[in-house]
N, C-alpha and C positions, 0 to 999 in steps of 0.2 A: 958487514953485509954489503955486497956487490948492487949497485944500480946503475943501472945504464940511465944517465940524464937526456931526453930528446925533447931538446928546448928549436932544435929545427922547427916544428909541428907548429910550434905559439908563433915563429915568425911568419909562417907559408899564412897561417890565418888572422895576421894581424886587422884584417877589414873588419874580422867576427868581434873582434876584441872593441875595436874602435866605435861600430854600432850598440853594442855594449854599453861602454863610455855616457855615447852621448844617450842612452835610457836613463843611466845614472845620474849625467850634469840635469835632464830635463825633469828628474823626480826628487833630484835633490832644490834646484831652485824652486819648483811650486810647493812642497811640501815646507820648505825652511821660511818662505814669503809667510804662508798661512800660519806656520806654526809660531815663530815670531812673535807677527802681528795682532795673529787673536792673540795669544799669551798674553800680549798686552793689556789686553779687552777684560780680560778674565784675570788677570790679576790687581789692575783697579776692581773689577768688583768685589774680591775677596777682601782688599783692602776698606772699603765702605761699609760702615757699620748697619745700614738696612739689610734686616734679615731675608727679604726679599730678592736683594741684591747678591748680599755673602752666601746664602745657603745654597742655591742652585750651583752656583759655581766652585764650593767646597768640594760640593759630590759630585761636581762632575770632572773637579784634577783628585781627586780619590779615586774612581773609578780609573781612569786612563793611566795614571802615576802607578798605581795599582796592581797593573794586569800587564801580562806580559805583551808588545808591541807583536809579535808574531800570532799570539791569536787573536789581535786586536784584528790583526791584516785576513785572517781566514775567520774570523767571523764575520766581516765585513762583503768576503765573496760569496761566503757558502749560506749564514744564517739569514744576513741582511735581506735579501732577495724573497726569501721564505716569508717573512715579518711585512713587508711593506711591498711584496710584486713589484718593486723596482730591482731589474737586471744590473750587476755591478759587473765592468772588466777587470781585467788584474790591474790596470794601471789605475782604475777607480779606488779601487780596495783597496791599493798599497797607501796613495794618497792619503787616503779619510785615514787608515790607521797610524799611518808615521804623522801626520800633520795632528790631528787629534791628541798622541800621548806628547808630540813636541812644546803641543799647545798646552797642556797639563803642565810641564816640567819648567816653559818658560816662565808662566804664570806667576809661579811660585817665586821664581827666580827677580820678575818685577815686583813683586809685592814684598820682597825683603828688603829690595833697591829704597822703595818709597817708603817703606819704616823706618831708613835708619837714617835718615832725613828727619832733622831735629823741628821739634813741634815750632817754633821760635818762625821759622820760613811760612810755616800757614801762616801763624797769628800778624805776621807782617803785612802778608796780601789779603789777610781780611783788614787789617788796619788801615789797606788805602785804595778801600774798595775795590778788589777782585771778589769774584766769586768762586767757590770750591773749584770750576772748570777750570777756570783761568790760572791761578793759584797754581793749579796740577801742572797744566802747559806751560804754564809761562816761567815757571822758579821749580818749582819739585821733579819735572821729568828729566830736564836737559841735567840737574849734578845728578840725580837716581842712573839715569841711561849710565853715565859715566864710571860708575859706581861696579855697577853690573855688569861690562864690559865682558869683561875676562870669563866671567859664567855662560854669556850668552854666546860666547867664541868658542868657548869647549862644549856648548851644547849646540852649535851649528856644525860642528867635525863629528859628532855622534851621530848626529842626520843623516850625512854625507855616508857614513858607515852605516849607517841602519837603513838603508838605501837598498843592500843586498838582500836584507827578510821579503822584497818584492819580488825574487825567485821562487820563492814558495807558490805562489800562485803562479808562476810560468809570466811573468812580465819581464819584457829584454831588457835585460841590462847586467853590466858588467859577471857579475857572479854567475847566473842564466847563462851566458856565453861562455863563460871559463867551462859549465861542465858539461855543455855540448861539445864542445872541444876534446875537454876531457873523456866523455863515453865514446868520441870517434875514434880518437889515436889512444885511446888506452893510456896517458900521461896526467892524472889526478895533479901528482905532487908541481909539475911543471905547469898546469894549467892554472892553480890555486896561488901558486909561486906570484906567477903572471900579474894576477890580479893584486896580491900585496904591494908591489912594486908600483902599479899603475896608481892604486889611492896612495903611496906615499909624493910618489912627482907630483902627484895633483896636491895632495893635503898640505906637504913640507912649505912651499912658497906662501901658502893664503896664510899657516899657522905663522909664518914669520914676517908677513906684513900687519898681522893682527900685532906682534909684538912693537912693533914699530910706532903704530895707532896708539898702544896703552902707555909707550913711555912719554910721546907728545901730547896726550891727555892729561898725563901726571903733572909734566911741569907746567901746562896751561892751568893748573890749579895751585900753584906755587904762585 
C-alpha cells in the first residue's frame, strides 16, 4: 500500500505542537501533585481500622479505581454542573477526573507500602513513646515511601499519558493539537506519529532517572 508520509506539515506547526506540550507538562504537574498527595491521605485512612475512617475512603478508591477515567473527565463537564450549578472548564474536568482516579490508584498503592512494614516498628515507637502520628512519620513512611517507589513511578508515566483523555473535552494539549493539525493538512498518521515521539523525549529521561533513584535507594538499605 502506497502512502505519501508529509511530516513537512508537523514541522511548519511546531509552535501548535509545543502550546500543546506545555497544556500537557501543566495538567500533568497539578493533577500528579493532587493525586499523589491525597493518595496518601486516603491510603492511611484505608489503612486505620476505624470504620469511620476506612469506609468512606474504601468507596471512594472503589468508585474512581472502578470506572473508567475518561468518563470520569465527561461526567465531570457535562453532569457535574447539572448536580451542583457549579460551571466546570475542560481544564477543571480534566483535573478533578485524572487527579481523583490517581488519587484512587495511589491510595492503594500507599496502603500496601505501610502493610508490609513489619508490626515489630509500631510496637517500638509505641515502646518509647511515639504516638500512632509520630510512629507513621517518623519510622513507617520514610521505608513504606521507599518501598513503593517503583509503583508510584509507573503510576506518574500513566498520568503523564492519561493527560491526553483531556482532549475529549477540547482542553489544549498535546493530543488536542495533534488533531487540529491533523483535520488541517489531512495527515492523521504523521500528526498521531508526532505526538508518540514527543511523550517518549519527554518520558525516556524522567523513566531513567527514576531508575537511578531506585538503585541509590536499594543500596542505602544495604
Amino acid at each position: 500500500m502506497d502512502y505519501n508520509w508529509d511530516f513537512a506539515t508537523i514541522f511548519l506547526n511546531w509552535r501548535v505542537f509545543w502550546i500543546g506540550l506545555q497544556g500537557t507538562l501543566v495538567m500533568f504537574g497539578i493533577t500528579v501533585v493532587l493525586g499523589m498527595s491525597g493518595g496518601l491521605v486516603v491510603g492511611i485512612l484505608r489503612y486505620i481500622k476505624s470504620p469511620l475512617a476506612a469506609w468512606p475512603a474504601r468507596a471512594f478508591v472503589e468508585v474512581f479505581r472502578n470506572t473508567p477515567v475518561l468518563v470520569q473527565i465527561i461526567w465531570f463537564y457535562y453532569a457535574f454542573p447539572i448536580l451542583t450549578g457549579i460551571e466546570t472548564t475542560p481544564f477543571l474536568a480534566a483535573v478533578l477526573g485524572i487527579s481523583l482516579n490517581t488519587m484512587a490508584f495511589s491510595a492503594e498503592i500507599y496502603r500496601a507500602g505501610i502493610q508490609s512494614i513489619d508490626k515489630g516498628q509500631w510496637e517500638a515507637g509505641k515502646a518509647i513513646g511515639m504516638s500512632f502520628a509520630q510512629t507513621l512519620r517518623r519510622v513507617i513512611l520514610p521505608v513504606s515511601l521507599k518501598r513503593v517507589l517503583p509503583a508510584l513511578t509507573n503510576r506518574g508515566i500513566e498520568v503523564f499519558k492519561m493527560s491526553t483523555l483531556a482532549s475529549i473535552v477540547a482542553y489544549v494539549e498535546t493530543l488536542n493539537q495533534a488533531k487540529l493539525i491533523a483535520d488541517l493538512n489531512y495527515n492523521p498518521i504523521e500528526s498521531y506519529t508526532a505526538v508518540a515521539l514527543i511523550f517518549f523525549v519527554v518520558l525516556y529521561p524522567v523513566v531513567q532517572a527514576t531508575y537511578v533513584i531506585e538503585r541509590k535507594l536499594g543500596r542505602s538499605d544495604q
